[in-house]
Backbone as CSV, one residue per row, in Angstrom:
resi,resn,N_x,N_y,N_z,CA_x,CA_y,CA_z,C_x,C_y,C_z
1,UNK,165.328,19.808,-94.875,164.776,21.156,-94.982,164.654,21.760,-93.588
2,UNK,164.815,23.088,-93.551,165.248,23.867,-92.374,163.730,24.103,-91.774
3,UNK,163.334,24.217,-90.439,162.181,24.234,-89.740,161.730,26.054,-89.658
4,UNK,160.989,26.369,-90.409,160.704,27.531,-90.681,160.014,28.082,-89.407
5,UNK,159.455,27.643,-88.832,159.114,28.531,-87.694,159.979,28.110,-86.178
6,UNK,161.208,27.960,-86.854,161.794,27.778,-85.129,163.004,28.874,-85.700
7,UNK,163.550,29.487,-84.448,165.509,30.692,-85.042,166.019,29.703,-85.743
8,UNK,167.036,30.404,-86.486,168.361,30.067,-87.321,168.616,30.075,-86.668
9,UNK,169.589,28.343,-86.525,170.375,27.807,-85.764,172.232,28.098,-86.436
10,UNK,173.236,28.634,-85.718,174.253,28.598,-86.303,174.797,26.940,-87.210
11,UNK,175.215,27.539,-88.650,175.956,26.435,-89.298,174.642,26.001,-90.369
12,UNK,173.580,26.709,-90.380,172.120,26.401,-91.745,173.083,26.944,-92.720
13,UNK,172.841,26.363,-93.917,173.173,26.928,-94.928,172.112,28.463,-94.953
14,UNK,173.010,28.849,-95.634,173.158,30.597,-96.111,171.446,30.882,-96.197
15,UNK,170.809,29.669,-97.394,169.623,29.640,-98.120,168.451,29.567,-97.163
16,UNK,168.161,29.192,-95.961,167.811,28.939,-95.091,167.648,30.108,-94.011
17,UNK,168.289,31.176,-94.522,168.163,31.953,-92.876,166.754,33.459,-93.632
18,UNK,166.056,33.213,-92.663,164.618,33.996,-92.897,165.093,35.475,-93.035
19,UNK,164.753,36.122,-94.195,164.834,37.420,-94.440,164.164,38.592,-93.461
20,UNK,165.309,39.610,-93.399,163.970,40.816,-93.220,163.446,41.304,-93.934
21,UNK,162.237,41.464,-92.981,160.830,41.960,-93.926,159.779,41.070,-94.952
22,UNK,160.373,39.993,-94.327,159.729,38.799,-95.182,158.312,39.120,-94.833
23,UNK,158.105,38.541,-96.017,156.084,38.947,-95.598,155.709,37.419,-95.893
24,UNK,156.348,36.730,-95.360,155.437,35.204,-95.260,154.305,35.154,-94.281
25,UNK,153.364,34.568,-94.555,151.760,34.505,-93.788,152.319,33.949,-92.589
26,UNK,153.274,32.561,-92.380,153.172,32.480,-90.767,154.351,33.038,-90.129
27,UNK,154.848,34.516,-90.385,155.445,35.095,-89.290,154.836,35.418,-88.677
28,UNK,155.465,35.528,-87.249,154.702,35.690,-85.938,153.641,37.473,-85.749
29,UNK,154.762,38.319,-86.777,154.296,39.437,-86.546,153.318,39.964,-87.500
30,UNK,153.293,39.355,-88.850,151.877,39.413,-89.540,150.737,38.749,-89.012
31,UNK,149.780,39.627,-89.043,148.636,39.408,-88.707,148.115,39.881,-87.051
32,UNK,149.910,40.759,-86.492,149.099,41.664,-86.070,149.024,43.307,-85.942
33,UNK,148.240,43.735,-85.366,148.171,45.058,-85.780,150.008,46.102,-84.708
34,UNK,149.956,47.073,-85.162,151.066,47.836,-84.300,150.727,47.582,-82.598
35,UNK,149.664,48.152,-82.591,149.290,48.226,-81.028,149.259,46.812,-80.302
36,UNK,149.276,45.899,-80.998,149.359,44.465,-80.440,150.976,44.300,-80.639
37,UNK,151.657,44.755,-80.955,152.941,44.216,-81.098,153.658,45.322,-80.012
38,UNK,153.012,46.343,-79.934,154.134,47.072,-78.576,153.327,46.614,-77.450
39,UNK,151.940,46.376,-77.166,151.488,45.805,-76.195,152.648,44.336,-75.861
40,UNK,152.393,43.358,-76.533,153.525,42.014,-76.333,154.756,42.343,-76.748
41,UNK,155.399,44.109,-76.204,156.674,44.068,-76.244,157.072,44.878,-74.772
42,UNK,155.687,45.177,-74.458,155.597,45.880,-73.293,156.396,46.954,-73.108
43,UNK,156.241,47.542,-74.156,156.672,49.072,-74.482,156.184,50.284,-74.825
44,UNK,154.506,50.350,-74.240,153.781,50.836,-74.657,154.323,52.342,-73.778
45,UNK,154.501,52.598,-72.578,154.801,53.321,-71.366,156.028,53.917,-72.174
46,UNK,157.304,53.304,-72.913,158.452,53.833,-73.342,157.939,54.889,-74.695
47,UNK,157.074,54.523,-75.533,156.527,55.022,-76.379,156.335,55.872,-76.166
48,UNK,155.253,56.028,-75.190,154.486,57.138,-74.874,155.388,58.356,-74.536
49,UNK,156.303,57.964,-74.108,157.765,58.950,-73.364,157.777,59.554,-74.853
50,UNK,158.081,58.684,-75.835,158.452,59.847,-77.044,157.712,60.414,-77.858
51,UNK,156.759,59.952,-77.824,155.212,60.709,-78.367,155.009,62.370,-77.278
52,UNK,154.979,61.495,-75.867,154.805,63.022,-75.194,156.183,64.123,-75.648
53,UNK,157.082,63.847,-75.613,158.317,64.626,-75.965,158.199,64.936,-77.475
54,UNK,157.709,64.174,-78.159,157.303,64.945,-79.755,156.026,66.311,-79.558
55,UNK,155.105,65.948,-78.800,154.221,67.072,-78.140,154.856,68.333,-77.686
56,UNK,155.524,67.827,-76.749,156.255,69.361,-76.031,156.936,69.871,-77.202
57,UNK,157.969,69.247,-77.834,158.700,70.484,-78.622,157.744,70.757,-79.773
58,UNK,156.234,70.091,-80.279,155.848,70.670,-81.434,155.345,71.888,-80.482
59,UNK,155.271,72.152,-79.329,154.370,73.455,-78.830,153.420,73.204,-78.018
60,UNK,152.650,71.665,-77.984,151.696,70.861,-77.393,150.786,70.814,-78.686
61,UNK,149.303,70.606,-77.994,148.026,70.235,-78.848,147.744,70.869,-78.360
62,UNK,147.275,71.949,-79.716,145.924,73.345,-79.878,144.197,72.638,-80.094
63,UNK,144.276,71.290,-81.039,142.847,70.926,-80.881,143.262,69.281,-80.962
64,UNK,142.030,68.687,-81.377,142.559,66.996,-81.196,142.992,66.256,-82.058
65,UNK,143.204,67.350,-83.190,143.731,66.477,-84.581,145.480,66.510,-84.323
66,UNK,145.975,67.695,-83.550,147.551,67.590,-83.387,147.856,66.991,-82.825
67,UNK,147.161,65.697,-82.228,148.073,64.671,-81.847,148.372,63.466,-83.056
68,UNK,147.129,63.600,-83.825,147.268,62.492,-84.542,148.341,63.278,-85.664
69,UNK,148.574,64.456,-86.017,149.505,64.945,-86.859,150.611,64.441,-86.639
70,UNK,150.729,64.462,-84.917,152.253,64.503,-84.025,152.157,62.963,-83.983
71,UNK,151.507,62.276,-83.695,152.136,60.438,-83.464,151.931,59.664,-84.625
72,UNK,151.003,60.266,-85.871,151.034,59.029,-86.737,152.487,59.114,-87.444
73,UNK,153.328,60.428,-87.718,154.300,59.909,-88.869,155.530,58.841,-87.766
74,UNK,155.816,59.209,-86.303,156.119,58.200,-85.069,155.648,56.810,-85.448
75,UNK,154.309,56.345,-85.752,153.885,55.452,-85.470,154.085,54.543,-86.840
76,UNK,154.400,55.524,-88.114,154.563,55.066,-89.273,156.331,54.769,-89.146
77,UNK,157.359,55.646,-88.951,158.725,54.901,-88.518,158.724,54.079,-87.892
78,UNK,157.950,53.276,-86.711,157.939,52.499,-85.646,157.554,51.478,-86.430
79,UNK,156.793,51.899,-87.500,156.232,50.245,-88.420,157.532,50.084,-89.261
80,UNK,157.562,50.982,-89.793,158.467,50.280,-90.621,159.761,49.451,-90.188
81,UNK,160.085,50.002,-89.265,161.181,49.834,-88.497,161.012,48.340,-88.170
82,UNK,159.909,48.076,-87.699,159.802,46.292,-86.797,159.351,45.278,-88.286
83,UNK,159.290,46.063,-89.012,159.079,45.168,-90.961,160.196,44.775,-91.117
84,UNK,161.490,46.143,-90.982,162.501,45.369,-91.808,163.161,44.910,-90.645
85,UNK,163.381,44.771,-89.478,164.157,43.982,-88.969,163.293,43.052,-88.387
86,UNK,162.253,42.685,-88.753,161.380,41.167,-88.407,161.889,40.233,-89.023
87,UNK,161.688,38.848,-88.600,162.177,37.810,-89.058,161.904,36.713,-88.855
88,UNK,161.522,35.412,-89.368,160.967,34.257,-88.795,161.726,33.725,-87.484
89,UNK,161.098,33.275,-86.617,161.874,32.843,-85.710,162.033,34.121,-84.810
90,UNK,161.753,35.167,-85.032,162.037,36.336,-83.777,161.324,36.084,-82.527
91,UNK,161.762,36.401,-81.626,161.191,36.061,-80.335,160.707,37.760,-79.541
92,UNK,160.011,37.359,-78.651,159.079,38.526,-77.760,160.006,39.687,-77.332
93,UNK,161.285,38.789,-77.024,162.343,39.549,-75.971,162.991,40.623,-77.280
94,UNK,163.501,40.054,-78.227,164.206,40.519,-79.486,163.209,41.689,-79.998
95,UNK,161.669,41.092,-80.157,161.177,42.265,-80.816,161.045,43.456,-79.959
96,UNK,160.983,43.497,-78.770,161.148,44.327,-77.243,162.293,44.849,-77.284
97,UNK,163.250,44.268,-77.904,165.121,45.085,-77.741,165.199,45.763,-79.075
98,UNK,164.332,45.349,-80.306,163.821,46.427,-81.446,163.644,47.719,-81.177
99,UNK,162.558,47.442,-80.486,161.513,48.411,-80.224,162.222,49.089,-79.311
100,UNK,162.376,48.762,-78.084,163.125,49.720,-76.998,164.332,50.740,-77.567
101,UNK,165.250,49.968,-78.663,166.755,50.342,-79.102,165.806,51.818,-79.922
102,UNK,165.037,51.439,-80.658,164.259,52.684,-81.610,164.005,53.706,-81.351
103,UNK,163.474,53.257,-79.770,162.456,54.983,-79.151,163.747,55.239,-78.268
104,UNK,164.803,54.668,-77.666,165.925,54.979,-77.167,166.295,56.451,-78.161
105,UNK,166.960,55.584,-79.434,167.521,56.577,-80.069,167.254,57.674,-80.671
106,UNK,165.622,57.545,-80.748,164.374,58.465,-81.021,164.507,59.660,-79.945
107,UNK,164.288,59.343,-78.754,164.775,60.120,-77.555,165.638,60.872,-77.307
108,UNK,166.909,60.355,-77.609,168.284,60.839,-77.642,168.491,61.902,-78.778
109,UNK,167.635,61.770,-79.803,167.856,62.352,-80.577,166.768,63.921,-80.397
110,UNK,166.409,64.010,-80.023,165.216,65.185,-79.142,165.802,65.526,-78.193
111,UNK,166.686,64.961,-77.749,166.782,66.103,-76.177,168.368,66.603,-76.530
């Protein structure tokens, strides 16, 4: 039987390789919250780049609820996004090249 919390090693049978979006209790990334997972992806600074750039083109913030208008549906793609391509065995660096590739194209796609 295949070692569930270490990567798929090339040549496991098929049955063996950890799904995305698996919601098994000991993946690394259940159990924690968003802000702990871009903190240990150290992408909090890249984020922020596209949150502020979602600001400027909505017009900015008139009071203090338009930010949370402007970053939660951001912060709700950003989840979903690291759900389905999570996976047992993902590592710090991988979930960091997730995350970075996301707000990259997030970016690109705004300017």
């Amino acid at each position: 039987m295949a070692d569930t919390n270490q990567p798929l090693k090339d040549g496991e049978p098929e049955g063996t390789k950890p799904q995305p979006g698996s919601t098994n209790a000991d993946h690394p990334v259940f159990g924690m919250t968003l802000e702990e997972i871009i903190d240990a992806s150290g992408e909090f600074e890249h984020l922020n780049e596209l949150v502020v750039l979602h600001i400027k083109r909505s017009g900015g913030l008139k009071n203090p609820d338009d930010y949370f208008t402007v970053v939660t549906p951001i912060l709700d793609v950003l989840e979903r996004k690291i759900r389905m391509c999570s996976v047992q065995g993902i590592t710090q660096q991988q979930m960091k090249l997730i995350i970075q590739d996301w707000i990259d194209m997030e970016i690109a796609e705004i300017k």
